[in-house]
PDB file of N, CA, C and O in Angstrom:
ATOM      1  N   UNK A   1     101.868 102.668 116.759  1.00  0.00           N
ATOM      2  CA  UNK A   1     101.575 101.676 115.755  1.00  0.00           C
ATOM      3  C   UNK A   1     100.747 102.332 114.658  1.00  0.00           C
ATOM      4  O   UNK A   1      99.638 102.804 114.907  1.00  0.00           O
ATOM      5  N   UNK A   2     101.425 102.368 113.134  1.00  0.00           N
ATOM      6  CA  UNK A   2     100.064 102.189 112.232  1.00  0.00           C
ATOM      7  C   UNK A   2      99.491 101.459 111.921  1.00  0.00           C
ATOM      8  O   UNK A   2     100.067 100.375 111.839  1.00  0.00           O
ATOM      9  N   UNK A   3      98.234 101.485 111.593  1.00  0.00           N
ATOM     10  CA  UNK A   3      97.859 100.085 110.973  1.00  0.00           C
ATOM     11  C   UNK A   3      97.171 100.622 109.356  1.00  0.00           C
ATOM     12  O   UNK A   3      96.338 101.519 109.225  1.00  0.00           O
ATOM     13  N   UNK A   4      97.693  99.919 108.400  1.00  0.00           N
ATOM     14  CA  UNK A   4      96.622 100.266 106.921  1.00  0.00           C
ATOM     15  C   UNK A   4      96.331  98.893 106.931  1.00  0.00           C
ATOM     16  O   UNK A   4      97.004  97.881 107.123  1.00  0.00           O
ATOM     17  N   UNK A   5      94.615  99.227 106.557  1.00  0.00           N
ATOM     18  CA  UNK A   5      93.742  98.221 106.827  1.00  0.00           C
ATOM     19  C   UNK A   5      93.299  98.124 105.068  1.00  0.00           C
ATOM     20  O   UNK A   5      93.419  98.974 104.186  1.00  0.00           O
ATOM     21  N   UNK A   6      92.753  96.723 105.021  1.00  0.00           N
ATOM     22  CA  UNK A   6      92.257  96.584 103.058  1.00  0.00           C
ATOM     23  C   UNK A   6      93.774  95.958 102.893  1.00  0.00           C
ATOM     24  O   UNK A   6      94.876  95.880 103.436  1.00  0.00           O
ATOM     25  N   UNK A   7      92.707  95.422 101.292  1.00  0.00           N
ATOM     26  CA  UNK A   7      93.552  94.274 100.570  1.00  0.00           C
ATOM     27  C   UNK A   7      94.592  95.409  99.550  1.00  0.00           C
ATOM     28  O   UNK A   7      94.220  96.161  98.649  1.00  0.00           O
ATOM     29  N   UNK A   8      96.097  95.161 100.138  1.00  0.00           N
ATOM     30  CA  UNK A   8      96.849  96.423  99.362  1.00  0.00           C
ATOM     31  C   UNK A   8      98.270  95.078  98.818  1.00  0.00           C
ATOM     32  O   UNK A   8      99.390  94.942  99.310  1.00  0.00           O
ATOM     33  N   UNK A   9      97.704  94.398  97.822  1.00  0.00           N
ATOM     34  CA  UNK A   9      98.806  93.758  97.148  1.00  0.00           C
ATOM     35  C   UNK A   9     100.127  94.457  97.039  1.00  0.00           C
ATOM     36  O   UNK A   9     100.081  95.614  96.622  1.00  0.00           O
ATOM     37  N   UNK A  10     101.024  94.068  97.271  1.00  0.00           N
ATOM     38  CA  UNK A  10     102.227  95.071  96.700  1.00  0.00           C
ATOM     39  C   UNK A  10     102.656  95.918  97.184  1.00  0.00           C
ATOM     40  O   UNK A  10     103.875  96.051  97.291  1.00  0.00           O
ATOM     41  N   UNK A  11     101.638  96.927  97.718  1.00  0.00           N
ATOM     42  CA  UNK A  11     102.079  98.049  98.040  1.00  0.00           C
ATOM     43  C   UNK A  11     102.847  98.279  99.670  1.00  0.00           C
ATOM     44  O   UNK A  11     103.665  99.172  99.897  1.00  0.00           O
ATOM     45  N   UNK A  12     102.302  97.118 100.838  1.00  0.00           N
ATOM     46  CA  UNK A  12     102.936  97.284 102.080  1.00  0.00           C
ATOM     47  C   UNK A  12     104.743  97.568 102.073  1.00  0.00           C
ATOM     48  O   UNK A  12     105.254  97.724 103.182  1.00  0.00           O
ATOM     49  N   UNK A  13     105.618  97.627 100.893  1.00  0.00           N
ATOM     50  CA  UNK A  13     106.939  97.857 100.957  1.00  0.00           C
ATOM     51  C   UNK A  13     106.745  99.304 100.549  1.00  0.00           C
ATOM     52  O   UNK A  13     107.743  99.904 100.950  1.00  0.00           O
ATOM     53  N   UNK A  14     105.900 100.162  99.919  1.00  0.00           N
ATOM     54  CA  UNK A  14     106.015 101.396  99.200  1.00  0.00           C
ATOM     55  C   UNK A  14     105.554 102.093 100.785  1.00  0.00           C
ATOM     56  O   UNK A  14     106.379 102.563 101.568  1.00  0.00           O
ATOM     57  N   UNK A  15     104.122 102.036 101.025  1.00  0.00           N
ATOM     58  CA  UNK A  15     103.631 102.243 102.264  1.00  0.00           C
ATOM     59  C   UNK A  15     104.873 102.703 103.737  1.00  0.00           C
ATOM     60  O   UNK A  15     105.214 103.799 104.183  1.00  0.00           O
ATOM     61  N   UNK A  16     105.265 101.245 104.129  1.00  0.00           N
ATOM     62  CA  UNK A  16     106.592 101.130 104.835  1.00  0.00           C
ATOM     63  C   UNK A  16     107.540 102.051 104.624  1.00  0.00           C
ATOM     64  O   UNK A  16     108.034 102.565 105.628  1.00  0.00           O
ATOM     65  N   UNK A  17     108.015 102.473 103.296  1.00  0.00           N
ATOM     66  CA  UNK A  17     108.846 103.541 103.193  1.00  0.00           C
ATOM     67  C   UNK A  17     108.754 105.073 103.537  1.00  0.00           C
ATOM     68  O   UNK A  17     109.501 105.857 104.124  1.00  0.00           O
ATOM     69  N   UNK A  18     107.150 105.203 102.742  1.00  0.00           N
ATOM     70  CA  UNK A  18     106.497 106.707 102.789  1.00  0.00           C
ATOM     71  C   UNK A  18     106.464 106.674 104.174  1.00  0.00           C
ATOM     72  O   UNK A  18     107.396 107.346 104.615  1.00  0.00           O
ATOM     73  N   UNK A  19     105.911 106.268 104.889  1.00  0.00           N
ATOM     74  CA  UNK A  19     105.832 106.065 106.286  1.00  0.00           C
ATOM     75  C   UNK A  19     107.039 106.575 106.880  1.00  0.00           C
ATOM     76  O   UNK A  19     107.044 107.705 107.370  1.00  0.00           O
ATOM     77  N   UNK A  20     108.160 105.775 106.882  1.00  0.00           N
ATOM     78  CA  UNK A  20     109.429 106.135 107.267  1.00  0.00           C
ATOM     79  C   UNK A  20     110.023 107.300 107.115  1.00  0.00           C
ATOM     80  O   UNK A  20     110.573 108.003 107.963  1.00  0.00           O
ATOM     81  N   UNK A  21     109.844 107.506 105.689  1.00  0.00           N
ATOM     82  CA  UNK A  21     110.231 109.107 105.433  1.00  0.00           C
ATOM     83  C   UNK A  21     109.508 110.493 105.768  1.00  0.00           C
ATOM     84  O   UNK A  21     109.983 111.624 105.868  1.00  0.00           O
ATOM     85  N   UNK A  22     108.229 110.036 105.903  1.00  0.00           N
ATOM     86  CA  UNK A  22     107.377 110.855 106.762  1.00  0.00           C
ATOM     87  C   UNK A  22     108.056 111.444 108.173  1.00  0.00           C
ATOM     88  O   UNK A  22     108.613 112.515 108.412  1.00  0.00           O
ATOM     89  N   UNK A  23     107.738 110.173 109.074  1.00  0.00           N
ATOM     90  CA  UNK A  23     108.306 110.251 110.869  1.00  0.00           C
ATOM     91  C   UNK A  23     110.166 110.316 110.866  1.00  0.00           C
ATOM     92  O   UNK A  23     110.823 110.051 111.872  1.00  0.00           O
ATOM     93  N   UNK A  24     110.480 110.521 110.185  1.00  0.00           N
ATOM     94  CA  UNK A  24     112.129 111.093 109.738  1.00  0.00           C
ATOM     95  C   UNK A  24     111.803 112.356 110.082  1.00  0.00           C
ATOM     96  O   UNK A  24     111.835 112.740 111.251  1.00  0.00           O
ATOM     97  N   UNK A  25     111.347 113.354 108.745  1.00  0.00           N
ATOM     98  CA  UNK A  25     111.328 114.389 109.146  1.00  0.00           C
ATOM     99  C   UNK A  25     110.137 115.305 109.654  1.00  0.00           C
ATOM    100  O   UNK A  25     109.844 116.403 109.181  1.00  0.00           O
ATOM    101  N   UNK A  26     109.410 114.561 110.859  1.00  0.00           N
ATOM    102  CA  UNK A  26     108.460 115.270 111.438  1.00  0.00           C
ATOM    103  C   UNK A  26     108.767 114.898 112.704  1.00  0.00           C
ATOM    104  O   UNK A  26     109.576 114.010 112.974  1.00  0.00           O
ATOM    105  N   UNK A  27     107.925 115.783 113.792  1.00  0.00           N
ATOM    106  CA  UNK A  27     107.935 115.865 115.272  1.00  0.00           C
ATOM    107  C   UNK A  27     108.248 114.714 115.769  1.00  0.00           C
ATOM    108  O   UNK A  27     109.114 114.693 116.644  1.00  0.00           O
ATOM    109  N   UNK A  28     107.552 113.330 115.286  1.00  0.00           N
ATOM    110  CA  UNK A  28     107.831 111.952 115.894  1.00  0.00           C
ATOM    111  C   UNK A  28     108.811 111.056 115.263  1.00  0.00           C
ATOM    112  O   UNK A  28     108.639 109.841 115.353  1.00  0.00           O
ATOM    113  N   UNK A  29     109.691 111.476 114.715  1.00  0.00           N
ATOM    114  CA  UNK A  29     111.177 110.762 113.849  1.00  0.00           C
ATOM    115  C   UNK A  29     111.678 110.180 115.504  1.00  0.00           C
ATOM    116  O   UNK A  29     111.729 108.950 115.506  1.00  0.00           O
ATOM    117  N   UNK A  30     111.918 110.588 116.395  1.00  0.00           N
ATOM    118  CA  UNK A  30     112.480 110.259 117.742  1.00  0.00           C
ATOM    119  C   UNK A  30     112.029 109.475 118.169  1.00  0.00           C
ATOM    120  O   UNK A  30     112.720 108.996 119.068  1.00  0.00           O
ATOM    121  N   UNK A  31     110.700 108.769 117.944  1.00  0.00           N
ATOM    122  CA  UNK A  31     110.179 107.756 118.303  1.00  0.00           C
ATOM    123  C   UNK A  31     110.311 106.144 117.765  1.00  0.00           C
ATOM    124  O   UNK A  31     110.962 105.980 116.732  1.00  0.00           O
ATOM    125  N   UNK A  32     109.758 105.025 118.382  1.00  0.00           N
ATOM    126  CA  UNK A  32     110.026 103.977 117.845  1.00  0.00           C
ATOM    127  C   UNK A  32     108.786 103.687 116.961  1.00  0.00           C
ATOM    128  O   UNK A  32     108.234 104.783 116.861  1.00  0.00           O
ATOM    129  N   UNK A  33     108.159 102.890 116.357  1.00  0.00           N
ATOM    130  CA  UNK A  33     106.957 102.779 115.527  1.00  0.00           C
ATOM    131  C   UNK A  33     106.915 101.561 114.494  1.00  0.00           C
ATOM    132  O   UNK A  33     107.780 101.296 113.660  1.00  0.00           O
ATOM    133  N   UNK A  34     105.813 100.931 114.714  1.00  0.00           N
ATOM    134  CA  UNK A  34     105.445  99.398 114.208  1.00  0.00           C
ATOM    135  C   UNK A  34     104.506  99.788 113.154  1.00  0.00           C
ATOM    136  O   UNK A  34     103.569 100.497 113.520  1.00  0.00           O
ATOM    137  N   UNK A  35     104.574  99.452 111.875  1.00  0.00           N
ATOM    138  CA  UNK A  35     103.605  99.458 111.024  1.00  0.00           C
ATOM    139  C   UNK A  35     103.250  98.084 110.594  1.00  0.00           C
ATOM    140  O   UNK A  35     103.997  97.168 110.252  1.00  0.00           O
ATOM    141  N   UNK A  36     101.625  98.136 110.702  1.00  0.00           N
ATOM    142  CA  UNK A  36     100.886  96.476 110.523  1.00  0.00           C
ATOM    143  C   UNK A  36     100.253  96.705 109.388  1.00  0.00           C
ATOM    144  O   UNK A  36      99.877  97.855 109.160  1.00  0.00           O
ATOM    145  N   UNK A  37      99.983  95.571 108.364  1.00  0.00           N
ATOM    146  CA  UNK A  37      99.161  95.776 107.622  1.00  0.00           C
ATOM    147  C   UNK A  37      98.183  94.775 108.200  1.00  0.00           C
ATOM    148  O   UNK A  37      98.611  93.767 108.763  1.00  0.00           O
ATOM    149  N   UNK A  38      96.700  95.048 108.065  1.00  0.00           N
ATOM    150  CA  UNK A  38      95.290  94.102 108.497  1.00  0.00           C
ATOM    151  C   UNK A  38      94.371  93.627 107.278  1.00  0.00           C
ATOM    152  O   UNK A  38      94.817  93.674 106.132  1.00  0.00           O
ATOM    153  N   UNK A  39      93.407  93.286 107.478  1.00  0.00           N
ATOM    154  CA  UNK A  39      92.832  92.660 106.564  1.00  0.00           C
ATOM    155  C   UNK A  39      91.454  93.022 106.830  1.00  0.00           C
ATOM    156  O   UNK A  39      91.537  93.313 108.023  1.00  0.00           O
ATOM    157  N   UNK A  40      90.430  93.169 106.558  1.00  0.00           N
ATOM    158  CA  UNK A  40      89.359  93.811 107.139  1.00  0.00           C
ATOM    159  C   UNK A  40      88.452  93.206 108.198  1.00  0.00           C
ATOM    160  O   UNK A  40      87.869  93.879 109.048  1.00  0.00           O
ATOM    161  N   UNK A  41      88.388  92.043 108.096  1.00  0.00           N
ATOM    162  CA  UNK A  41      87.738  91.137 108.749  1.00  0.00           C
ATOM    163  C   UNK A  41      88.875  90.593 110.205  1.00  0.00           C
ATOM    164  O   UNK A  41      88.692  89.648 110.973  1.00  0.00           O
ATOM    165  N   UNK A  42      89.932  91.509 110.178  1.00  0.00           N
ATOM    166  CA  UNK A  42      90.956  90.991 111.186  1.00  0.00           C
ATOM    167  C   UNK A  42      90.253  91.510 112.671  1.00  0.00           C
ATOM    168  O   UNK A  42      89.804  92.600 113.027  1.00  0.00           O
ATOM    169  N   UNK A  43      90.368  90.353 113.267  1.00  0.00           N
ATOM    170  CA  UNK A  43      89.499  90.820 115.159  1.00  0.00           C
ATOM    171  C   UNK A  43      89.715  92.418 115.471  1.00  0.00           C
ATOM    172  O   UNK A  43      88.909  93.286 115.807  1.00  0.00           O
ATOM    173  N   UNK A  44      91.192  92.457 115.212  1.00  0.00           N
ATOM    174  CA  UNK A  44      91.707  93.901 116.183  1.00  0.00           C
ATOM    175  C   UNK A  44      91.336  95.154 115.799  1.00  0.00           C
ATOM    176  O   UNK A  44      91.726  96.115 116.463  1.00  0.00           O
ATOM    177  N   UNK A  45      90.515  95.336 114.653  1.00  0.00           N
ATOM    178  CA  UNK A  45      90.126  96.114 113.924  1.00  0.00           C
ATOM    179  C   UNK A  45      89.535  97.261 115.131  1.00  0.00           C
ATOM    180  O   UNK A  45      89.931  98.364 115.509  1.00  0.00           O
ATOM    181  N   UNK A  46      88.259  96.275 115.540  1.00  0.00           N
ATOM    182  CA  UNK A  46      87.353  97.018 115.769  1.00  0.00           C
ATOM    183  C   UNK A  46      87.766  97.399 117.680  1.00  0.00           C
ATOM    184  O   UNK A  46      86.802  97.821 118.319  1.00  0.00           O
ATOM    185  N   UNK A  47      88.928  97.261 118.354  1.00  0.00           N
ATOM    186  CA  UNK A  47      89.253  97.155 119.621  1.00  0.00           C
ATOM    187  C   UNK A  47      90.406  98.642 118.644  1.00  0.00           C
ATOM    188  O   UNK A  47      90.285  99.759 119.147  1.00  0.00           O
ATOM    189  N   UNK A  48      91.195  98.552 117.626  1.00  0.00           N
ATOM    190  CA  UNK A  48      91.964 100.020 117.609  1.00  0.00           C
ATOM    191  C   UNK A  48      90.978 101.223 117.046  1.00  0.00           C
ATOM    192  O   UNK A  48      91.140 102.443 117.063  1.00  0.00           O
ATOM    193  N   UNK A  49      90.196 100.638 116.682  1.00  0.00           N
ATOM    194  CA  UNK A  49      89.231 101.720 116.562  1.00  0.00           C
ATOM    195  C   UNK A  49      88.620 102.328 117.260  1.00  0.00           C
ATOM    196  O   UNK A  49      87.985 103.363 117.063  1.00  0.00           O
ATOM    197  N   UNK A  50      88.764 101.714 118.167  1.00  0.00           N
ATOM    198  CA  UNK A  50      88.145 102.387 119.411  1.00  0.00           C
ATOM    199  C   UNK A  50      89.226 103.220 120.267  1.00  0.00           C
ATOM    200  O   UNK A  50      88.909 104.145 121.014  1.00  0.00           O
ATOM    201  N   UNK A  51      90.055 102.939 120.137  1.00  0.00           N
ATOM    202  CA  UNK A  51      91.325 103.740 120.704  1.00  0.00           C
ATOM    203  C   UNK A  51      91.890 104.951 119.962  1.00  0.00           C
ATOM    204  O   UNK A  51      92.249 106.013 120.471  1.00  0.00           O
ATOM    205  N   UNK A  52      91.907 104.600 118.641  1.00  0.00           N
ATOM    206  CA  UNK A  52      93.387 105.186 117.493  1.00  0.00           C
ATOM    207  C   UNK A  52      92.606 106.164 117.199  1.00  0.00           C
ATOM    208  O   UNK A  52      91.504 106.407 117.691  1.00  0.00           O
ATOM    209  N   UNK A  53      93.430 106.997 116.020  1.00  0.00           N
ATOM    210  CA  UNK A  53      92.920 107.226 114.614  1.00  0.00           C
ATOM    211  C   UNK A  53      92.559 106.868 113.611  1.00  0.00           C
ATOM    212  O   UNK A  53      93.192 105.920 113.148  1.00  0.00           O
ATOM    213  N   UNK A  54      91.507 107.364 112.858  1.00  0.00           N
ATOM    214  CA  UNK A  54      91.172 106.596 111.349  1.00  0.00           C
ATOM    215  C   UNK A  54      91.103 107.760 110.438  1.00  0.00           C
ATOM    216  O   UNK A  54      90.409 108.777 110.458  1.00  0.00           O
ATOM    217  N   UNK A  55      92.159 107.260 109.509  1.00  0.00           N
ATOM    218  CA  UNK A  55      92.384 108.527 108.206  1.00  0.00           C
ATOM    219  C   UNK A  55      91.862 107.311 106.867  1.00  0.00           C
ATOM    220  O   UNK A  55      92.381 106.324 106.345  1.00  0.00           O
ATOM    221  N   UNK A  56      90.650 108.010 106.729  1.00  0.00           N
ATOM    222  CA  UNK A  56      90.875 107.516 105.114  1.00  0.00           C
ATOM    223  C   UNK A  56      91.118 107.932 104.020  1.00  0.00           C
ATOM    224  O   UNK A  56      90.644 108.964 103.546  1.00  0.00           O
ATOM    225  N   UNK A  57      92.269 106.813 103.208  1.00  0.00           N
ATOM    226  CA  UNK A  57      93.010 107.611 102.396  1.00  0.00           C
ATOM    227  C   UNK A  57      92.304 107.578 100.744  1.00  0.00           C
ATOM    228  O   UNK A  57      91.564 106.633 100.470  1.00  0.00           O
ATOM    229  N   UNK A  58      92.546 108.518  99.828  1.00  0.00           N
ATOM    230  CA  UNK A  58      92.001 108.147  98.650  1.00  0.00           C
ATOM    231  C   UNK A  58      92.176 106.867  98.163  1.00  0.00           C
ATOM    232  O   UNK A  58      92.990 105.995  98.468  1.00  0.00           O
ATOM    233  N   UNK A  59      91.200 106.902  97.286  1.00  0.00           N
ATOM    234  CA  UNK A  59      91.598 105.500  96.027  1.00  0.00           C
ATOM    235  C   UNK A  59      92.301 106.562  95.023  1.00  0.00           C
ATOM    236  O   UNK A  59      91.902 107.717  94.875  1.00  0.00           O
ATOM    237  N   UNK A  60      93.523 105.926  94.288  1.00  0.00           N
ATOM    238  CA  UNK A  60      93.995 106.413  93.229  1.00  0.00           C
ATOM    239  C   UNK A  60      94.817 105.333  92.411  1.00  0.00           C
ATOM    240  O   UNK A  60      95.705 104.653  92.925  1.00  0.00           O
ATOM    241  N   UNK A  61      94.498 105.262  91.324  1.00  0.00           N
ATOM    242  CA  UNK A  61      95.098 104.125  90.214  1.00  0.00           C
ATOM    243  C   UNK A  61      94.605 104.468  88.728  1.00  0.00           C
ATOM    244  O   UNK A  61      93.912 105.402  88.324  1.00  0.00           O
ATOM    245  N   UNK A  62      95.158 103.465  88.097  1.00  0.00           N
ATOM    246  CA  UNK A  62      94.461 103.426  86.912  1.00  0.00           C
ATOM    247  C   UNK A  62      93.331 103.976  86.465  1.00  0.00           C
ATOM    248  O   UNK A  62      93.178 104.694  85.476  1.00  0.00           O
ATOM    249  N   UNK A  63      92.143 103.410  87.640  1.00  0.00           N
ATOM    250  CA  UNK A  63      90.855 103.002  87.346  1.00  0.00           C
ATOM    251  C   UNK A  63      90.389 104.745  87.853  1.00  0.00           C
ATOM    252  O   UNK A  63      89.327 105.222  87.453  1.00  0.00           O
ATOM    253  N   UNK A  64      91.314 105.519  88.733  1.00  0.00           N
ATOM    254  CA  UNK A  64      90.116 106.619  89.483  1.00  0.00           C
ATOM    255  C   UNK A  64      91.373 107.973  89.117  1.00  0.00           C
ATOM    256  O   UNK A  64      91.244 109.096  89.604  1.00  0.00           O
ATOM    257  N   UNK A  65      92.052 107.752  88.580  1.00  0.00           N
ATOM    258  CA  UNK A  65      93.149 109.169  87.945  1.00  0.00           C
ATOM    259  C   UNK A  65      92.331 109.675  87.015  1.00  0.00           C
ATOM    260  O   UNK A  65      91.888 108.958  86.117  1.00  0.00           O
ATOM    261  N   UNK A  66      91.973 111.236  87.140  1.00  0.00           N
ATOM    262  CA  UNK A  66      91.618 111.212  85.233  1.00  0.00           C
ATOM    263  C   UNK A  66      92.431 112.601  85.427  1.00  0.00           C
ATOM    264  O   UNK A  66      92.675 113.225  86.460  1.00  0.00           O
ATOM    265  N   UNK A  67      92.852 112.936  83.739  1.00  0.00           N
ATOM    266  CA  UNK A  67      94.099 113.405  83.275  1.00  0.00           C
ATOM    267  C   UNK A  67      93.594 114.564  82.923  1.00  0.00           C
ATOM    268  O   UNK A  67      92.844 114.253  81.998  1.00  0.00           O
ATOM    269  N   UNK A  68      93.512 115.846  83.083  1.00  0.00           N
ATOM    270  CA  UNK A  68      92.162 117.182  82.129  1.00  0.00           C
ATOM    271  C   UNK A  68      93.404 117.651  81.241  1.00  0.00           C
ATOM    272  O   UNK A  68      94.628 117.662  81.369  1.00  0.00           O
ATOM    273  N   UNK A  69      92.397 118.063  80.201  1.00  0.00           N
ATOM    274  CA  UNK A  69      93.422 118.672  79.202  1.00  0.00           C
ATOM    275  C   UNK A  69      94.400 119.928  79.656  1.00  0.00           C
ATOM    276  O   UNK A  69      95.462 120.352  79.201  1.00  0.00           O
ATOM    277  N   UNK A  70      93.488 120.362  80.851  1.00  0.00           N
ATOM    278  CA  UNK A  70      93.910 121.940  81.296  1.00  0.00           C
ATOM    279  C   UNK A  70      95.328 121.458  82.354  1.00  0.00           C
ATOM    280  O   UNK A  70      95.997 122.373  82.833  1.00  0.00           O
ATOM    281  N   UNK A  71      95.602 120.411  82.575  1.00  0.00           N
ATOM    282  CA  UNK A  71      96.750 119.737  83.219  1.00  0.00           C
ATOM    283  C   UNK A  71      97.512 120.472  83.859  1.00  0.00           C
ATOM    284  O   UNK A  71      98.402 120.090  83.100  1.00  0.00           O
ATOM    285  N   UNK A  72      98.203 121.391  84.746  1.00  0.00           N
ATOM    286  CA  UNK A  72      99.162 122.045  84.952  1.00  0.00           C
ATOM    287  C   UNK A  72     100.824 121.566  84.581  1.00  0.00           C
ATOM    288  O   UNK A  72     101.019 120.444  85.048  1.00  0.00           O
ATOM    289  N   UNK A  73     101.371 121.813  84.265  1.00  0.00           N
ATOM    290  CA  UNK A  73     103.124 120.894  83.895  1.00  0.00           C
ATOM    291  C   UNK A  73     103.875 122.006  85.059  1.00  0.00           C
ATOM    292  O   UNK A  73     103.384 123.010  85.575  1.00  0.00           O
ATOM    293  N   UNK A  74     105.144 121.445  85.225  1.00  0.00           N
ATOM    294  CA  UNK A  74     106.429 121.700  85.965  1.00  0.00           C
ATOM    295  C   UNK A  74     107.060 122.356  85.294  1.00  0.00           C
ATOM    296  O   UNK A  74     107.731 121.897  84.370  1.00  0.00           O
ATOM    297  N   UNK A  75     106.977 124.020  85.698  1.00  0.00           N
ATOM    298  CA  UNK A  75     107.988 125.011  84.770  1.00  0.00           C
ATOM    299  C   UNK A  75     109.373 124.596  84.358  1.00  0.00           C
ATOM    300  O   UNK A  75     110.108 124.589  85.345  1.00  0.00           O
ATOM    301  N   UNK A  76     109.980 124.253  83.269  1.00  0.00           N
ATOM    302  CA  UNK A  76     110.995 123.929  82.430  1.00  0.00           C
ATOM    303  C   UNK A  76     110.997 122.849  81.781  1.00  0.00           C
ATOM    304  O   UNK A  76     111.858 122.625  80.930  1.00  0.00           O
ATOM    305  N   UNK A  77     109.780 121.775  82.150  1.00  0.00           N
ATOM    306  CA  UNK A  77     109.118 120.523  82.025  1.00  0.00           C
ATOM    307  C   UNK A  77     109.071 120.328  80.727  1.00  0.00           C
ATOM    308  O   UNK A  77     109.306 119.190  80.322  1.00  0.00           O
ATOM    309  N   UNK A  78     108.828 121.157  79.980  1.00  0.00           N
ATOM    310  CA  UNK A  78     108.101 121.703  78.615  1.00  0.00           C
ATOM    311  C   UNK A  78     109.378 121.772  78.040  1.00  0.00           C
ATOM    312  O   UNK A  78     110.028 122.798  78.241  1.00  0.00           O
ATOM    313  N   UNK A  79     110.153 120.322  76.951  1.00  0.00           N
ATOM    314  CA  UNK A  79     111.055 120.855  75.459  1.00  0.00           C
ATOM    315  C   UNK A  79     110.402 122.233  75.397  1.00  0.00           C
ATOM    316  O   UNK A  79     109.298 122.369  75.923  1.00  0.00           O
ATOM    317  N   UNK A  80     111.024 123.314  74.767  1.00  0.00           N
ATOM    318  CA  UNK A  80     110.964 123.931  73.872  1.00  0.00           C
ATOM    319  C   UNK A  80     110.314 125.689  74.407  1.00  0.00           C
ATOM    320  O   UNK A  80     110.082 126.646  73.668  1.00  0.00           O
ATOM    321  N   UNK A  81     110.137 125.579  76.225  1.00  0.00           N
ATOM    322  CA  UNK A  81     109.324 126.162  76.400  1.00  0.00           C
ATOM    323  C   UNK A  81     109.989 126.448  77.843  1.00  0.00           C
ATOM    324  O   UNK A  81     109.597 126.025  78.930  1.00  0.00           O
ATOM    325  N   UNK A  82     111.241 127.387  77.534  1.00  0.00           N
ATOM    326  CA  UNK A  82     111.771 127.702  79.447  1.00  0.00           C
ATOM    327  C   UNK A  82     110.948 128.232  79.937  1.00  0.00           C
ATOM    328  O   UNK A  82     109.981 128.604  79.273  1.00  0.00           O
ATOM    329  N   UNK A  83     111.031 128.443  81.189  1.00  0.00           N
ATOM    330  CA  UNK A  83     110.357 129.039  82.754  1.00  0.00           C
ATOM    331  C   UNK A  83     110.610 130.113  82.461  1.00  0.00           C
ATOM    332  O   UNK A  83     111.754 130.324  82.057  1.00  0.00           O
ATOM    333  N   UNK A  84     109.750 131.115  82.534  1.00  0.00           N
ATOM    334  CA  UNK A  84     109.752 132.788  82.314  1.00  0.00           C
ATOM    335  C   UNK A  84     110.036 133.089  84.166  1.00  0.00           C
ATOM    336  O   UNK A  84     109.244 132.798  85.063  1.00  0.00           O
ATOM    337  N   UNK A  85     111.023 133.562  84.278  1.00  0.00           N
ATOM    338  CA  UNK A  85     111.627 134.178  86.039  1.00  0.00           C
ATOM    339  C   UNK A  85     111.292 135.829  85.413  1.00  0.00           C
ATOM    340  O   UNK A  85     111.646 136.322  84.342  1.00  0.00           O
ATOM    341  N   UNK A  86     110.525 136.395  86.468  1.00  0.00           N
ATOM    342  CA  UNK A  86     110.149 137.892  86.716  1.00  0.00           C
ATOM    343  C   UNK A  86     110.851 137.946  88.024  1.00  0.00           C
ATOM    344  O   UNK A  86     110.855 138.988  88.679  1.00  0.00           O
TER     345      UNK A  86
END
């Protein structure tokens, strides 16, 4: 079972997928697997915590991306500017 815990509007169908495509192509694709979303204040919280794993994942959005001028780009990415191959 996973569980992602917090208020994630929207996102439990994106989640669900990455997920899927993850255990596809890794060691546990052969397995069966339930993904829950919780709520923080949900009872079971604190009974899988005591059992599971806990990964916490970044915040990233709008509000916590920042962009540096020094940016790296995707060789060929660049109009005007092919990929130099040595």
């Amino acid at each position: 079972m996973i569980c992602f815990v917090g208020d994630l509007p929207g996102a439990e169908a994106d989640l669900a997928k990455l997920m899927q495509e993850f255990l596809q192509f890794s060691e546990y694709g052969d397995r069966d697997w339930t993904v829950t979303y919780l709520t923080l204040d949900h009872d079971m919280i604190d009974k899988i915590l005591k059992v599971g794993l806990r990964f916490d994942l970044p915040k990233h959005g709008p509000d916590t991306e920042k962009v540096t001028e020094n940016a790296r780009t995707t060789p060929g990415s660049v109009p005007g500017k092919p990929p130099i191959f040595s």
